[in-house]
C-alpha atoms as an extended CHARMM CRD file, in Angstrom:
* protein
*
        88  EXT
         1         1  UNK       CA            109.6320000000      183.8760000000      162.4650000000  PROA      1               0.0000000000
         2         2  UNK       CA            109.4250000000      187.3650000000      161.4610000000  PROA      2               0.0000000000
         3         3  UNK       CA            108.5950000000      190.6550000000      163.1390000000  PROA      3               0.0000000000
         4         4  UNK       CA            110.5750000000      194.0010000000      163.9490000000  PROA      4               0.0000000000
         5         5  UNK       CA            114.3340000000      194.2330000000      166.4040000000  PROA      5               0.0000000000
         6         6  UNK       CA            113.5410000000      193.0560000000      169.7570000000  PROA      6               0.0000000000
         7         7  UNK       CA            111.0260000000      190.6250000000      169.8010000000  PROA      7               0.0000000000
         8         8  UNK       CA            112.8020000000      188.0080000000      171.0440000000  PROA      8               0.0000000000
         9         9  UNK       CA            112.7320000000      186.0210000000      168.0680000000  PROA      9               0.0000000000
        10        10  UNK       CA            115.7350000000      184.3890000000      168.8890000000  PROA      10              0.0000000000
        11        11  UNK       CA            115.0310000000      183.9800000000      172.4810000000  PROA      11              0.0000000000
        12        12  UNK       CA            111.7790000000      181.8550000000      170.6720000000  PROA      12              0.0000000000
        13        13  UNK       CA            114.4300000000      179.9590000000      168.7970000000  PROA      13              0.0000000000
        14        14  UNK       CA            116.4040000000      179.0750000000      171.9600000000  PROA      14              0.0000000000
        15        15  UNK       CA            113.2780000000      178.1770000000      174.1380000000  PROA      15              0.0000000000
        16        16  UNK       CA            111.9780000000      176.0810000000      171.1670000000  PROA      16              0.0000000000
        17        17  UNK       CA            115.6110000000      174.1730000000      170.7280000000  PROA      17              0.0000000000
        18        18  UNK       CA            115.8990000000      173.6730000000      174.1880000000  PROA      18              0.0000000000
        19        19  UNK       CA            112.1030000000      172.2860000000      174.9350000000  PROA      19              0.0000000000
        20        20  UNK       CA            113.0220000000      169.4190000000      172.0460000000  PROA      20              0.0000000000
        21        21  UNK       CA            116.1730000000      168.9130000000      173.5830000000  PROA      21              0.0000000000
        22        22  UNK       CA            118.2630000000      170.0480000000      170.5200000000  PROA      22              0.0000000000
        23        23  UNK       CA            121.1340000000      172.5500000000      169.4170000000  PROA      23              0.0000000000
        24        24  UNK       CA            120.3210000000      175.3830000000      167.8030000000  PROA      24              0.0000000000
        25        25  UNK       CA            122.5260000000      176.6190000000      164.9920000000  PROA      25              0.0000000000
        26        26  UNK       CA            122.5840000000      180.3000000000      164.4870000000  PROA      26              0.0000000000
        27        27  UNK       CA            123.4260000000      181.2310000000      161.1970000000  PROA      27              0.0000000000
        28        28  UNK       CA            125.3070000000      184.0350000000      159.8420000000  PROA      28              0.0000000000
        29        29  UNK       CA            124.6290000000      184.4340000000      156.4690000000  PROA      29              0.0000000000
        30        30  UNK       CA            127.3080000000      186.4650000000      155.8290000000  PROA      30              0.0000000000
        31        31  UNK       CA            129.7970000000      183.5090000000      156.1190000000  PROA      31              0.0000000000
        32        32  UNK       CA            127.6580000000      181.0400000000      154.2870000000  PROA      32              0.0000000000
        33        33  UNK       CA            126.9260000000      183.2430000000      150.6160000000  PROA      33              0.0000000000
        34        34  UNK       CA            129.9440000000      183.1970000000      148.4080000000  PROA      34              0.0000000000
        35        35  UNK       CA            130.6140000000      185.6730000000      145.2910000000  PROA      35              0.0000000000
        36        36  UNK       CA            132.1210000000      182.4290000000      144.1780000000  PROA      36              0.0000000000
        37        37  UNK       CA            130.3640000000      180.0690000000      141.4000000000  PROA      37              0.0000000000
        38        38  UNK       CA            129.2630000000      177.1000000000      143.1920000000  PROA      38              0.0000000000
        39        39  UNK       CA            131.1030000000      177.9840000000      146.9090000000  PROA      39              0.0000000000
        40        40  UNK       CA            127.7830000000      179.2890000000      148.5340000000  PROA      40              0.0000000000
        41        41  UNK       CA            125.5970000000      175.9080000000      147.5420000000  PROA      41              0.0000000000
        42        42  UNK       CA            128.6340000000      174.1340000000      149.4430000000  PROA      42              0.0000000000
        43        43  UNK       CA            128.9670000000      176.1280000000      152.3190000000  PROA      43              0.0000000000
        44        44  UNK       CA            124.8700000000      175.2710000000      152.2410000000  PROA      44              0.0000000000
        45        45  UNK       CA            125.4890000000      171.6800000000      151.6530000000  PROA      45              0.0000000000
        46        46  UNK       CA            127.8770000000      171.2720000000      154.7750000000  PROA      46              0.0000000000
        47        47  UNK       CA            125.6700000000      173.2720000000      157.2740000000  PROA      47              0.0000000000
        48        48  UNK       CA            122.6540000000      171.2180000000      156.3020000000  PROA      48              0.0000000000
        49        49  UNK       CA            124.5880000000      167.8750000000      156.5910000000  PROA      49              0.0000000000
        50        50  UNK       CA            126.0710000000      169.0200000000      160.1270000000  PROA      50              0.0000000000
        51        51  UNK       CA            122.6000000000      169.9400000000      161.1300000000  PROA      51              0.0000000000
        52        52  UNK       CA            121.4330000000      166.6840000000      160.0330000000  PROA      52              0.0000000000
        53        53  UNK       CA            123.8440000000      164.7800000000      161.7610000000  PROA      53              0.0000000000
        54        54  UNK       CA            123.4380000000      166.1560000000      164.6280000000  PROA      54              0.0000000000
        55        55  UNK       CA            119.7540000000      167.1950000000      164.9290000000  PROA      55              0.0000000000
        56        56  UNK       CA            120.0510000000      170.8020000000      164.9550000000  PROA      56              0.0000000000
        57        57  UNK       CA            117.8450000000      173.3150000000      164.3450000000  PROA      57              0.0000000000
        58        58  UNK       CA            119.0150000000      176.2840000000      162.1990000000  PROA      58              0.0000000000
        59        59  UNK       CA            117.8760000000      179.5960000000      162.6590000000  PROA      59              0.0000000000
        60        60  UNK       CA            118.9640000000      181.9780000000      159.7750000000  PROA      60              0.0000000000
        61        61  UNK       CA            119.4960000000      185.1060000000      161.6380000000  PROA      61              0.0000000000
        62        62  UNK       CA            118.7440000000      188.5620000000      159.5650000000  PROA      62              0.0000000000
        63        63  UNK       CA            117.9750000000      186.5270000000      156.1750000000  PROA      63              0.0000000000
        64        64  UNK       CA            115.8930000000      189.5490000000      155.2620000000  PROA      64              0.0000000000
        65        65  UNK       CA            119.0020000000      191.2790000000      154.6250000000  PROA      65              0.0000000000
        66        66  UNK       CA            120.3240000000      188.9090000000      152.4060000000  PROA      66              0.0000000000
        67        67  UNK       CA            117.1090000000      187.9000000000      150.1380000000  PROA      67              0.0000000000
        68        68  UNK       CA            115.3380000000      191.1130000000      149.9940000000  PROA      68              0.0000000000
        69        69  UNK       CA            111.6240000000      192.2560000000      151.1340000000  PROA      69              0.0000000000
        70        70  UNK       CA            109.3680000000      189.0900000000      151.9390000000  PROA      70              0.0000000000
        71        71  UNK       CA            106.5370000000      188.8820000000      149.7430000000  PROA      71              0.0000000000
        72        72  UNK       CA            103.2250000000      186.9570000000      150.7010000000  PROA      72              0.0000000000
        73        73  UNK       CA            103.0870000000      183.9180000000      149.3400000000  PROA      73              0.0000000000
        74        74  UNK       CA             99.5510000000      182.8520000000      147.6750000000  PROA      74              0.0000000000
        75        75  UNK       CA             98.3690000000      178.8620000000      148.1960000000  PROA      75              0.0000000000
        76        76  UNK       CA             97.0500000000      177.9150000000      144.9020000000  PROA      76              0.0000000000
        77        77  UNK       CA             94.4890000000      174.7940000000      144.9210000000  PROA      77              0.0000000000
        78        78  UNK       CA             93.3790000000      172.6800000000      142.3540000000  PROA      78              0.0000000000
        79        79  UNK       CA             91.1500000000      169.6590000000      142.1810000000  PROA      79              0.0000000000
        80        80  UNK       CA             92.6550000000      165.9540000000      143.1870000000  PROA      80              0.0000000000
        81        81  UNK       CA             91.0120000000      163.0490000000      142.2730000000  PROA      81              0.0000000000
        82        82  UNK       CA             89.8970000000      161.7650000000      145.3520000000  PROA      82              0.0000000000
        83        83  UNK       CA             89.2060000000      157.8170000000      143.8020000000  PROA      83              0.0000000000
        84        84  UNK       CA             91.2830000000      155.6820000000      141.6120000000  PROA      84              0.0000000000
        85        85  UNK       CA             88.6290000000      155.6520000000      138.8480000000  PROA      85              0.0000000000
        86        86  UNK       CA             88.8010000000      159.1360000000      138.9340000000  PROA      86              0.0000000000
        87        87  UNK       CA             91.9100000000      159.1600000000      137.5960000000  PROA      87              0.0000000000
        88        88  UNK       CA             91.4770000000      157.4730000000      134.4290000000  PROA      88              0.0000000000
């Protein structure tokens, strides 16, 4: 989700966990990123595996601060064979 302070973004997030009957995680990402080489992949690693094991959802509160302006992302097609003789 995405939008301006006050929203309710993360009122969306707790309505959303709670209608699927799930915790919600709410991530700082201050306490996740490391200036150390390797330390912030497994500080990922464990959140991810806790979420897994446990069915969370995460919700990475003020990310924008952390990685920057979004940017739109473009959906590039291309053609897929759509038989098996088209392949060859």
């Amino acid at each position: 989700m995405a939008g301006p302070a006050g929203t309710d973004k993360t009122v969306a997030a707790q309505v959303l966990a709670r209608e699927l009957t799930r915790p919600l995680y709410r991530v700082d990402l201050s306490s996740i990123v490391s200036k150390y080489i390797g330390q912030t992949e497994k500080n990922l690693n464990a959140l991810f595996g806790a979420a897994e094991a446990t069915g969370a959802i995460l919700m990475f509160d003020e990310v924008d601060a952390i990685f920057g302006k979004r940017t739109q992302v473009r959906m590039l097609t291309t053609d897929i064979p759509t038989s098996k003789s088209a392949m060859y």
